[in-house]
C-alpha positions in Angstrom: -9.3 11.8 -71.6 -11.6 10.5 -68.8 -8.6 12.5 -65.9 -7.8 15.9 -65.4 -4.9 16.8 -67.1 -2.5 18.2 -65.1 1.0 19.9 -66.1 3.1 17.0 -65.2 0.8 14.9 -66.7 1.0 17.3 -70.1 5.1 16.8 -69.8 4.8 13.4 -69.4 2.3 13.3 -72.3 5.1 15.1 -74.7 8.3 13.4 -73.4 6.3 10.0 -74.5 5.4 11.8 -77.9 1.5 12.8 -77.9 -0.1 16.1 -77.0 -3.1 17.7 -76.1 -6.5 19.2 -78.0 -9.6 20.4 -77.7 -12.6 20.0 -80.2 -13.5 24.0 -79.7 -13.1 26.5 -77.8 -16.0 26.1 -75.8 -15.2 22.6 -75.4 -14.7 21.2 -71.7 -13.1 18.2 -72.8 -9.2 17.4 -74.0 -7.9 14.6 -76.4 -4.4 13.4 -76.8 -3.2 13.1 -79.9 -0.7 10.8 -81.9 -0.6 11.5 -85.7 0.8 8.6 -88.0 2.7 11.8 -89.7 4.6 14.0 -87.8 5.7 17.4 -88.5 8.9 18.8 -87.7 10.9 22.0 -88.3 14.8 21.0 -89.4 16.6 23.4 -87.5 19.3 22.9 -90.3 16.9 23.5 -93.0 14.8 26.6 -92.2 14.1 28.3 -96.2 14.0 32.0 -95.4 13.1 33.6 -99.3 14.7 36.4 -100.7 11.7 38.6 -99.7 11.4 38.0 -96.3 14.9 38.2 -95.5 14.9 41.9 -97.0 11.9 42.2 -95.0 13.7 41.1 -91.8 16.9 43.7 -93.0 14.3 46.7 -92.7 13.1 46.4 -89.7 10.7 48.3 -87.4 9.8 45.7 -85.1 11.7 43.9 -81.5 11.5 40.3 -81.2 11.3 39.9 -77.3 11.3 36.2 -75.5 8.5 35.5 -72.8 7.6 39.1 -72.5 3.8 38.4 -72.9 2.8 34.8 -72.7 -1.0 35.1 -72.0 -0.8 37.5 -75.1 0.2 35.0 -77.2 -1.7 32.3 -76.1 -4.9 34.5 -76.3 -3.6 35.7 -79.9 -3.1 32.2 -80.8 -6.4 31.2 -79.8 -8.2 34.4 -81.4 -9.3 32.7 -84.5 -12.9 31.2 -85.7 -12.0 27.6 -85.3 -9.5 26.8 -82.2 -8.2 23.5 -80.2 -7.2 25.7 -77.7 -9.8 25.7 -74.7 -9.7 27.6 -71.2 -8.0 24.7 -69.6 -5.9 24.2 -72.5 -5.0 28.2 -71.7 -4.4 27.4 -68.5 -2.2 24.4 -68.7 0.4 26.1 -70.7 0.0 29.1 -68.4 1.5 27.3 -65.5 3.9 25.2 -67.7 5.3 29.0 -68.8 5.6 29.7 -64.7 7.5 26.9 -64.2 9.9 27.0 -67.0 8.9 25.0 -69.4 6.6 26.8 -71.7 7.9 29.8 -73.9 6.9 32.1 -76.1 8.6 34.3 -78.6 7.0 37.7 -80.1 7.0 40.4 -82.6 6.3 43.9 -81.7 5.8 46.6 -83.2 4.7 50.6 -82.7 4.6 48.7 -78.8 2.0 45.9 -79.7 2.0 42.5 -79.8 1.9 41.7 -83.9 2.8 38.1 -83.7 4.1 35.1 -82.1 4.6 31.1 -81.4 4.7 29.5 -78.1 5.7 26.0 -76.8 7.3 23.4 -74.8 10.8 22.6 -74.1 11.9 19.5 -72.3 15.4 18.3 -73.2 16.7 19.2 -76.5 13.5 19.1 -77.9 10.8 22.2 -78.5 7.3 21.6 -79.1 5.7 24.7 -81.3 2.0 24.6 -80.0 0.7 27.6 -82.0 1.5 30.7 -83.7 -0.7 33.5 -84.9 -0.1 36.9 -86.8 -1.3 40.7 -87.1 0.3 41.9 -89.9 2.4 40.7 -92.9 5.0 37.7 -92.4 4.8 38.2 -88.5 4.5 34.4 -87.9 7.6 33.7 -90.8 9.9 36.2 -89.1 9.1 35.1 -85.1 10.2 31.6 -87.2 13.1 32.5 -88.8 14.3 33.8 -85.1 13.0 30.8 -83.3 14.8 28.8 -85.5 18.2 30.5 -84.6 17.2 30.9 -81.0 16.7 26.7 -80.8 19.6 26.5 -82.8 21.7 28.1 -80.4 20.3 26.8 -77.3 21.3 23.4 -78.5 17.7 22.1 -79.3 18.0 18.9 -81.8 14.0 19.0 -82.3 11.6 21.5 -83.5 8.1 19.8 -83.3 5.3 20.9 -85.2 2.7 18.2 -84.7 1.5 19.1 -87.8 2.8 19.8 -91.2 0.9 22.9 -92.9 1.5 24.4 -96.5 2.7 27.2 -94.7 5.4 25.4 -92.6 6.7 23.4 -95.6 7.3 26.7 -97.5 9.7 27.2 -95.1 11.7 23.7 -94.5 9.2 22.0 -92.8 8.4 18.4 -93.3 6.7 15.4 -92.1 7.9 12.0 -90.7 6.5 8.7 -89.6 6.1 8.0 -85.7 8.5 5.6 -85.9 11.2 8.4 -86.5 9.8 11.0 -84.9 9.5 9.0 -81.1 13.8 7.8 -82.5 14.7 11.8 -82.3 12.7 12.1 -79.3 14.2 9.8 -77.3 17.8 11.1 -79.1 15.9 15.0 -78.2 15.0 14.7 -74.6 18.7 13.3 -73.4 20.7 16.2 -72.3 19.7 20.1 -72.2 18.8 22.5 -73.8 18.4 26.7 -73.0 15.8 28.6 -74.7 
């Protein structure tokens, strides 16, 4: 990026539709990032099956809202492969103490089983990453962000990328060109998360 990134700069960086990464882990270097395709959650079109809506019936876990940030951005980045660096960490860290970055999570027996966390400006809600502990954690912190965004009046669900697993679900992908037109349309106005 050849300047230190700092949170406004990261805000500024999303409301003009490009976001942060990091090679590794132990990278000490960031990249922004512009794909040609977009992905993006329709909060009008999230496919919950018939399985995981009996499995959201039963039960046994809380979803709780910004109860343990750091915990899901540490459980997010707990993989092999990860964009997210320390200053990556770090970056959302502060953008959660000032408002702007959120986090939702599944618990369960009292621990942490799964999550997603992102950035809201607007209307619009970036999903950075999610992760998961046990069966159809990351699905059902989904299904609930979904309704949450919903509710809040969010217009945009942006998942930068579009993976088998979020198409399953509704996801889909669309050109730049569209995606920086519900941008502009996402960041007018407010939203509550």
């Amino acid at each position: 990026m050849g300047t230190t990134v700092t949170p406004e700069l990261l805000l500024h960086g999303y409301a003009m539709g490009i976001f942060p990464m990091a090679e590794s882990a132990d990278s000490t270097e960031l990249h922004w990032v512009d794909p040609r395709r977009r992905g993006i959650l329709p909060l009008d079109g999230f496919h919950i099956s018939r399985s995981l809506a009996k499995e959201m019936r039963r039960g046994g876990f809380d979803i709780l809202a910004n109860h343990d940030f750091a915990g899901v951005v540490a459980g997010c980045a707990d993989r092999p492969e990860t964009w997210i660096n320390a200053d990556i960490a770090a970056l959302y860290l502060e953008l959660h103490r000032r408002g702007h970055a959120h986090s939702l999570e599944l618990w369960e027996d009292g621990a942490l089983k799964g999550g997603v966390y992102g950035v809201s400006i607007g209307r619009a809600f970036f999903a950075e990453s999610m992760f998961s502990r046990r069966r159809s954690a990351s699905k059902i912190v989904l299904a609930h962000l979904v309704e949450r965004l919903r509710k809040g009046g969010f217009v945009l669900c942006d998942t930068q990328f579009l993976t088998p697993h979020l198409a399953s679900l509704g996801g889909k992908e669309i050109s730049r060109a569209e995606y920086r037109r519900r941008l502009a349309e996402a960041l007018e106005g407010a939203a509550q998360f």
